[in-house]
C-alpha positions as a Markdown table, in Angstrom:
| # | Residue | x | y | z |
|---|---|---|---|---|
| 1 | Unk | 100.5 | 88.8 | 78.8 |
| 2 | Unk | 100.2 | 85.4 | 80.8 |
| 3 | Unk | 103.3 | 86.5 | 82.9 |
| 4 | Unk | 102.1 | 90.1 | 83.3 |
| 5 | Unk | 98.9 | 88.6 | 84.8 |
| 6 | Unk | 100.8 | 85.5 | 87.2 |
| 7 | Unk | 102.7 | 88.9 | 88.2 |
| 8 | Unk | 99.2 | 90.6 | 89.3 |
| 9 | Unk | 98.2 | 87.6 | 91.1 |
| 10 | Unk | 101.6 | 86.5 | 92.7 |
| 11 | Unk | 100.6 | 86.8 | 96.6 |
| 12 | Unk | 103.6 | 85.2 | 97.6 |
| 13 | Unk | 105.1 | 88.8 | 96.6 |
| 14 | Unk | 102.3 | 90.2 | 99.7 |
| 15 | Unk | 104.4 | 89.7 | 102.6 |
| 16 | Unk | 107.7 | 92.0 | 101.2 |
| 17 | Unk | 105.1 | 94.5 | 99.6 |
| 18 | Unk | 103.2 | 94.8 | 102.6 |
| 19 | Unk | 106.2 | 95.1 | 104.5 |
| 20 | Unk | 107.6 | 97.9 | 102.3 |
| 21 | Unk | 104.2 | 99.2 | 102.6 |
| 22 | Unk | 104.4 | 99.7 | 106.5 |
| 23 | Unk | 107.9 | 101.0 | 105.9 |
| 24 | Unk | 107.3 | 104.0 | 103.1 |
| 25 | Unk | 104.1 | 104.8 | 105.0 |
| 26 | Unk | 106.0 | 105.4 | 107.9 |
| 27 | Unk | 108.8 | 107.4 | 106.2 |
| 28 | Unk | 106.3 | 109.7 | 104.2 |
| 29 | Unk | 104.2 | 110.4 | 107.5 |
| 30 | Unk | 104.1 | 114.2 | 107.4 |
| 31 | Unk | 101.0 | 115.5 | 105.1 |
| 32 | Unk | 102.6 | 118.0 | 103.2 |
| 33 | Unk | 105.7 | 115.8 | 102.1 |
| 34 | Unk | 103.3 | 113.7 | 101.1 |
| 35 | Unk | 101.2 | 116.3 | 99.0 |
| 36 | Unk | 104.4 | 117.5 | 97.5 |
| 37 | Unk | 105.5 | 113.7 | 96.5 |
| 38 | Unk | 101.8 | 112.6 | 95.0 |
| 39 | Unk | 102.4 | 115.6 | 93.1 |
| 40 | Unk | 99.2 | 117.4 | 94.4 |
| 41 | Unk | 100.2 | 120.8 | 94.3 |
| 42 | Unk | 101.4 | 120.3 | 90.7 |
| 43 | Unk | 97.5 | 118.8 | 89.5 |
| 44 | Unk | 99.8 | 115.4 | 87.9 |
| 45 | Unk | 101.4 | 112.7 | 89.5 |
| 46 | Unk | 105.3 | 113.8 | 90.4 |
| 47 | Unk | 106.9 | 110.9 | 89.2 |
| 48 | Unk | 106.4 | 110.4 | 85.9 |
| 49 | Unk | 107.9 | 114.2 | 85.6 |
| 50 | Unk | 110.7 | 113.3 | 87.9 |
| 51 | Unk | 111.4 | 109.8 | 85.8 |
| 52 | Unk | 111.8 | 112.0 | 82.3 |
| 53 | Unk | 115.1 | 113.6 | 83.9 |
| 54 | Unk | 117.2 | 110.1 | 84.4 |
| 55 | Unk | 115.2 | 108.0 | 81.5 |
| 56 | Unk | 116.1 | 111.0 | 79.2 |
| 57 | Unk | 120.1 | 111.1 | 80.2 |
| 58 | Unk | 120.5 | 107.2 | 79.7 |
| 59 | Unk | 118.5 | 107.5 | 76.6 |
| 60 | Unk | 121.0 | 109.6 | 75.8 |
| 61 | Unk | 124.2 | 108.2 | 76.9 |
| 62 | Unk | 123.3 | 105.2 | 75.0 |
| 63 | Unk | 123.0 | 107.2 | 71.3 |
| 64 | Unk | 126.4 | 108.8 | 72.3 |
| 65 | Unk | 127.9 | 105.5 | 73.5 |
| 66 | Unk | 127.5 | 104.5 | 69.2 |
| 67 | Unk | 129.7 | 107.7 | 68.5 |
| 68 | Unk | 133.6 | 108.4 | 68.4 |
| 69 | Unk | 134.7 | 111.1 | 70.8 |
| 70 | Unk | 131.8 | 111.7 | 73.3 |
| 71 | Unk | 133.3 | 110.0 | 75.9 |
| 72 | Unk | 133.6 | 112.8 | 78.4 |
| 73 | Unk | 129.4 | 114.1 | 77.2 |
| 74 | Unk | 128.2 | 110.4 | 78.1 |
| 75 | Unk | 130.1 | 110.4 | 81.5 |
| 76 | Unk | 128.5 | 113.7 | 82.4 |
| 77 | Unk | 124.9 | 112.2 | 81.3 |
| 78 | Unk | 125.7 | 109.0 | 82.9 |
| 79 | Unk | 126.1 | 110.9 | 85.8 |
| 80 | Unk | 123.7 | 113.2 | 85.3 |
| 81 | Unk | 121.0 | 110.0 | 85.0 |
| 82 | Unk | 122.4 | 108.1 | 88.8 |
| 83 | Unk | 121.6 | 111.5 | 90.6 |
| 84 | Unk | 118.4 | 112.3 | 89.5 |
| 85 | Unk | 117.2 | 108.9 | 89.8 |
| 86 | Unk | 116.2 | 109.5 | 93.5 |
| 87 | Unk | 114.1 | 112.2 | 93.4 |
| 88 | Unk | 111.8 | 110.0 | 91.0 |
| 89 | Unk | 112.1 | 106.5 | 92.8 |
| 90 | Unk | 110.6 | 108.7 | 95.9 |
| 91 | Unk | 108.4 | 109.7 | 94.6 |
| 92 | Unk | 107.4 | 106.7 | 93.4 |
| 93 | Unk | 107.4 | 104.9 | 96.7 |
| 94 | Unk | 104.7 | 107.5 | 97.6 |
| 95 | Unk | 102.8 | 106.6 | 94.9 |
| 96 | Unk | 103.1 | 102.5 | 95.3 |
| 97 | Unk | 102.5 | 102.7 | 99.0 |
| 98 | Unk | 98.8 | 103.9 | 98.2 |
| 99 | Unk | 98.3 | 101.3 | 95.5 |
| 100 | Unk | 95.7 | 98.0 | 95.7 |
| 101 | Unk | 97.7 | 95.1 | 96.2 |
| 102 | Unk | 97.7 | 93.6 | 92.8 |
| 103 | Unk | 99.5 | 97.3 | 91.4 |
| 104 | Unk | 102.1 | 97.0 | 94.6 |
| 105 | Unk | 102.5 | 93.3 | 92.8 |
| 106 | Unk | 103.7 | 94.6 | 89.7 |
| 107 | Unk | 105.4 | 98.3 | 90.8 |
| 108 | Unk | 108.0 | 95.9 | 92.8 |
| 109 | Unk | 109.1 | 94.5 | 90.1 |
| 110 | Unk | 108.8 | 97.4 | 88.4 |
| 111 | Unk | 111.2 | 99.1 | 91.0 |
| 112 | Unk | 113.3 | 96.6 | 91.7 |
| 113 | Unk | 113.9 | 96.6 | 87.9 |
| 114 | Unk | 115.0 | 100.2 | 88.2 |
| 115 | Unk | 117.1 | 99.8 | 90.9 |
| 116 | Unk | 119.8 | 97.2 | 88.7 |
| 117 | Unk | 119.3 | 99.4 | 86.2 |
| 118 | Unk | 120.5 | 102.3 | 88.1 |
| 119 | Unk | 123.0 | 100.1 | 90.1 |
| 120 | Unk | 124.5 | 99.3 | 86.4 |
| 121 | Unk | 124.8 | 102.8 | 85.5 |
| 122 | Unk | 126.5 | 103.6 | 88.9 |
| 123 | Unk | 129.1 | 100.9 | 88.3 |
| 124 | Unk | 129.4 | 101.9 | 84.2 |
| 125 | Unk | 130.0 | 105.7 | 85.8 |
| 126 | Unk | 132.9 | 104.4 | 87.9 |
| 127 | Unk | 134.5 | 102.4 | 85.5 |
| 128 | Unk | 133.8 | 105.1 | 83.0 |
| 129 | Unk | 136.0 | 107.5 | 85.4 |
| 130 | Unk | 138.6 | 105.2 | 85.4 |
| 131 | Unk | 139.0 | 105.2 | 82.2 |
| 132 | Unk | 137.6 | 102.1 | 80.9 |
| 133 | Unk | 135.4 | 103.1 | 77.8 |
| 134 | Unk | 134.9 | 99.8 | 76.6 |
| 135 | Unk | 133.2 | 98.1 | 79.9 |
| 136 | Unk | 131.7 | 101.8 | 81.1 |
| 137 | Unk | 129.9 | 101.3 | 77.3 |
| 138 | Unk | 128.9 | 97.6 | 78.3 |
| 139 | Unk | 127.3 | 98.3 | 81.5 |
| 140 | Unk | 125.5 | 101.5 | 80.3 |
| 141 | Unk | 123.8 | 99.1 | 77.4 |
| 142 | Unk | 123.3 | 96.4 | 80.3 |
| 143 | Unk | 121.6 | 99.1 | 82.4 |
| 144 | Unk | 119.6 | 100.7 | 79.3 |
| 145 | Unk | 118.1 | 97.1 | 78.8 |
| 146 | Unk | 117.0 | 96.5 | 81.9 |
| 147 | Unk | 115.3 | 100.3 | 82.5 |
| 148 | Unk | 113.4 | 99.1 | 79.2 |
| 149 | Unk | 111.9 | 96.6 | 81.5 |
| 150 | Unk | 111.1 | 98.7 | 84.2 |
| 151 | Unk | 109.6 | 101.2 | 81.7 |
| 152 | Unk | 107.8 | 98.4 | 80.2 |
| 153 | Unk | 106.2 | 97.4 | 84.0 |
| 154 | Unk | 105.7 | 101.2 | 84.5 |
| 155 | Unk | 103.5 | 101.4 | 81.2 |
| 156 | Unk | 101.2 | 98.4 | 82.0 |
| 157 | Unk | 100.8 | 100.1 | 85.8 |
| 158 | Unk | 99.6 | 103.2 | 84.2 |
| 159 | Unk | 97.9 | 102.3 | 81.3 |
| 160 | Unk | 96.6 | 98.4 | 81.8 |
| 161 | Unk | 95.7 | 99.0 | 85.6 |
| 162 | Unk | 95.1 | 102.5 | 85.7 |
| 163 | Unk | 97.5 | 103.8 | 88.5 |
| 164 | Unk | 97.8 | 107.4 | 89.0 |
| 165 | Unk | 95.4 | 107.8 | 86.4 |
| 166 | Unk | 92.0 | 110.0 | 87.5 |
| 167 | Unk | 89.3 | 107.0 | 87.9 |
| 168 | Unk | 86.5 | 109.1 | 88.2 |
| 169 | Unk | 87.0 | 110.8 | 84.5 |
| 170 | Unk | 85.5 | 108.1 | 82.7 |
| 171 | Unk | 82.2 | 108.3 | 84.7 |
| 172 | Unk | 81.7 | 111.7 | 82.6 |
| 173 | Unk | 81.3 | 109.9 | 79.3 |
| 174 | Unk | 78.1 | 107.8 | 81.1 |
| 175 | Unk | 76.2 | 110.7 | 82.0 |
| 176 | Unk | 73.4 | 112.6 | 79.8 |
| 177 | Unk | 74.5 | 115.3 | 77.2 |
| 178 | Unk | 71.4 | 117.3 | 78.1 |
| 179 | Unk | 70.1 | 118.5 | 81.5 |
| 180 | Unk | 68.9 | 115.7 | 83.5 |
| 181 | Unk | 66.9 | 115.7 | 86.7 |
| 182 | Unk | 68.6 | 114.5 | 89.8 |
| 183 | Unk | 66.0 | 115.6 | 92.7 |
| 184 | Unk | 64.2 | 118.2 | 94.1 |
| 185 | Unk | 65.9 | 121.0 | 95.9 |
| 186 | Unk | 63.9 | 120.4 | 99.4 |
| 187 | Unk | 65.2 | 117.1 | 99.1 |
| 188 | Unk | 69.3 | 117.8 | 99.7 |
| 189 | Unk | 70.6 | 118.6 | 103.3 |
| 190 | Unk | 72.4 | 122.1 | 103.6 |
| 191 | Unk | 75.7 | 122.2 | 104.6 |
| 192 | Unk | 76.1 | 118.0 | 103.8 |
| 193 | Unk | 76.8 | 116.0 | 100.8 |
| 194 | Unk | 74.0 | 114.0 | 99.3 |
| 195 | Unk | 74.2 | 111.3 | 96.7 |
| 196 | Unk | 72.3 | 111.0 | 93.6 |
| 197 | Unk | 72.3 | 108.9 | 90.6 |
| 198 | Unk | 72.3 | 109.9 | 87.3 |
| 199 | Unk | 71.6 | 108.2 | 84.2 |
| 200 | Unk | 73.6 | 105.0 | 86.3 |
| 201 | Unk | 76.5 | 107.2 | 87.7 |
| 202 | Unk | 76.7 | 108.4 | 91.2 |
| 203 | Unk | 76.7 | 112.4 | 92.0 |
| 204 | Unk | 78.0 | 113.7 | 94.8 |
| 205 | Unk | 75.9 | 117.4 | 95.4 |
| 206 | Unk | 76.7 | 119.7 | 98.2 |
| 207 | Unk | 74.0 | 122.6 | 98.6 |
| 208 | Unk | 75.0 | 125.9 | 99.8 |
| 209 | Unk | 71.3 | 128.0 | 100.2 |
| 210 | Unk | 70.3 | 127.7 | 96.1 |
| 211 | Unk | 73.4 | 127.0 | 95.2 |
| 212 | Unk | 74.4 | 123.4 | 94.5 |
| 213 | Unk | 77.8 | 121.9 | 93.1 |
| 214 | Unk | 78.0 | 118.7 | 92.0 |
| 215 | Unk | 81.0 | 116.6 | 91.4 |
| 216 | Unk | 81.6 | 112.3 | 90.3 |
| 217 | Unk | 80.9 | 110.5 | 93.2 |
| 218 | Unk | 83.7 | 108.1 | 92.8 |
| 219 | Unk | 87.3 | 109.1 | 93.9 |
| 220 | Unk | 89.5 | 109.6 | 91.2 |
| 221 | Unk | 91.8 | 108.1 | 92.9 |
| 222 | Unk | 91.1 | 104.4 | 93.8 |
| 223 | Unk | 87.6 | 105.1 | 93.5 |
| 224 | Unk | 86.2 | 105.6 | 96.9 |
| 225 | Unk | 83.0 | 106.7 | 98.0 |
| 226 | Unk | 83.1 | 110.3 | 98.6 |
| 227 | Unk | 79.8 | 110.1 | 99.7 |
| 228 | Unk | 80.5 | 108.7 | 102.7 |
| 229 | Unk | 83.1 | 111.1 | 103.5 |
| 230 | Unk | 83.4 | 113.7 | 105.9 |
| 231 | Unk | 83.2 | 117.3 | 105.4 |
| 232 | Unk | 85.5 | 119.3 | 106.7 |
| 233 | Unk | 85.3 | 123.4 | 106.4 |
| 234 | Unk | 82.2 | 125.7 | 105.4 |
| 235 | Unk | 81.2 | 127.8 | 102.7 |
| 236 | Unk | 83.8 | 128.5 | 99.5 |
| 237 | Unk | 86.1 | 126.4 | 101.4 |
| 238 | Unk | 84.2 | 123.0 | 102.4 |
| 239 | Unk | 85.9 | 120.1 | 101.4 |
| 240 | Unk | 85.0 | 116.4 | 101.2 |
| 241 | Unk | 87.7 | 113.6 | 102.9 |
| 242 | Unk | 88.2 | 110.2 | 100.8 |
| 243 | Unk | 87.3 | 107.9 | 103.6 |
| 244 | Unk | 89.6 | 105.3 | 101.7 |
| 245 | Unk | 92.8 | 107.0 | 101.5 |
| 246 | Unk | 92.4 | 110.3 | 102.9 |
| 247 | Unk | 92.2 | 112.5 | 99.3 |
| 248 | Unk | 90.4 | 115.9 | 100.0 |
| 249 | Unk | 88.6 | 117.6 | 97.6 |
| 250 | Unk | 87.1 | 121.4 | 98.0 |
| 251 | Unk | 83.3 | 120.7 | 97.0 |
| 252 | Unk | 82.4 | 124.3 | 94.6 |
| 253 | Unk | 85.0 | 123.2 | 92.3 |
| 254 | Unk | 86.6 | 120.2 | 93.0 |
| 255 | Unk | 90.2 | 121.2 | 93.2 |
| 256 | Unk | 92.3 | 118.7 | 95.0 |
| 257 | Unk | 93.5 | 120.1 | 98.5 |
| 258 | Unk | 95.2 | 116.7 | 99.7 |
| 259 | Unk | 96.7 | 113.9 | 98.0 |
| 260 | Unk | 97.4 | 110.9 | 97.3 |
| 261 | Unk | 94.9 | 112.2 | 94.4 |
| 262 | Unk | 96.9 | 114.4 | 92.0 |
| 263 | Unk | 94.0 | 115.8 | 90.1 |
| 264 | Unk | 90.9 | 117.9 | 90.7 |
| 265 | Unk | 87.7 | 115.7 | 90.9 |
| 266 | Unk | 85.4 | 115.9 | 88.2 |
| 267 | Unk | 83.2 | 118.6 | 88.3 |
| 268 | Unk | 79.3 | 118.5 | 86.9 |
| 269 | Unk | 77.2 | 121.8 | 84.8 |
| 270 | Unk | 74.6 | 122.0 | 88.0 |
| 271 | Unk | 71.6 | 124.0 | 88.1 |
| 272 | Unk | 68.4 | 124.6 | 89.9 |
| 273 | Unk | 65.2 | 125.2 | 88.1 |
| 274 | Unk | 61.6 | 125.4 | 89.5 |
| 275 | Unk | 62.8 | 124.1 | 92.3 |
| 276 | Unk | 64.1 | 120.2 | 90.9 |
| 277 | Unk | 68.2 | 119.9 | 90.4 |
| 278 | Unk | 69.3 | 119.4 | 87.0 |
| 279 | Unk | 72.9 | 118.2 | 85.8 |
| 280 | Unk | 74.8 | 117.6 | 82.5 |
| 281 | Unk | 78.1 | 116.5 | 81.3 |
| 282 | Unk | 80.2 | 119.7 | 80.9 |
């Protein structure tokens, strides 16, 4: 854990990462390439479907590298593994790029981890096709090892510093279980978002007439204040702009329209009732 953390806080890794930074930012310009890399239109981040492809195939090759005879099955996985490996680190970039500094820290490593591992495997896939079981073997168990640390990096990017994870889902579990008063009606602009708090978490409501949606404040993103977003659109089809990173969100249901986000925005029970808002957790 002590070099996990002196990984988190290594700035001298700032001026590569930011570098990179400027780089994939440039490369992944065009909004829907974008959309289609965060993995928007699919509601769930796209690399961690893209990584099962290659992870799986190594996986693989290694359980058939302990057997007699599968030579030529553990060559075609081998290759199988280099060529989907792409597609996922791609995706990945898109994901790092929009990352705090202390997660771009750790997903270098985490990437730069990959790419021996993959470089290993390309090399065990050549040697493999030249007939050289025995180092072919040796460089696919080299290469397997050092995925394992890559996977390992991946796992405490996901699950100890919550990248690509939705940020604003936990907010859900602080609100009241019964209808709780947020305002009065009169009190929330039409056609604008408004924020309220409730029971300590912040609502974002958007009234439409008497009808009012409400969704978690907080960007599930990298938690930015949708409130002070801009809304772009009108009726069904109004949306709310992350001013952090540029995540849209359409505000009667909070489907995600633009990424980076992957995943809708919480949406809140709403209703109106002599006149005073109410909300709940769903």
């Amino acid at each position: 854990m002590r070099i996990l953390t002196r990984l988190e806080t290594a700035r001298e890794l700032d001026p590569v990462s930011d570098k990179l930074q400027e780089v994939v930012t440039a490369v992944v310009r065009p909004r829907r390439l974008r959309d289609l890399l965060h993995g928007t239109w699919l509601g769930h981040p796209l690399h961690p479907v893209l990584v099962d492809l290659p992870v799986g195939a190594f996986l693989c090759v290694g359980a058939l590298d302990l057997m007699r005879g599968r030579r030529r099955a553990a060559t075609t996985l081998v290759a199988l593994g280099v060529a989907t490996a792409g597609p996922a680190a791609v995706a990945g970039w898109a994901d790092w790029s929009e990352m705090t500094k202390d997660r771009r820290r750790v997903g270098l490593v985490h990437a730069a981890s990959n790419l021996l591992a993959v470089g290993l495997y390309a090399g065990s896939l050549a040697v493999r096709l030249r007939s050289n079981g025995m180092r072919g073997r040796a460089l696919g168990f080299a290469g397997l090892s050092v995925a394992g640390l890559g996977a390992f990096l991946g796992g405490h990017l996901a699950y100890a510093q919550s990248a690509g994870t939705n940020q604003a889902a936990p907010e859900i579990a602080r609100l009241p279980e019964d209808w709780t008063v947020a305002g009065s009606l009169s009190f929330l602009p039409e056609g604008k978002t408004s924020v309220r708090t409730v029971g300590g978490v912040p609502v974002l409501f958007y009234r439409q007439g008497d009808h009012v949606s409400a969704l978690i404040e907080r960007c599930g993103h990298e938690t930015g204040p949708l409130g002070e977003g801009e809304v772009t659109g009108a009726g069904p089809d109004a949306c709310v702009v992350c001013p952090w990173h540029g995540s849209t969100f359409r505000l009667a249901d909070g489907a995600v329209v633009h990424g980076p986000a992957a995943s809708s925005q919480p949406v809140l029970p709403c209703r109106v009732r002599d006149g005073m808002v109410e909300v709940r957790q769903p």
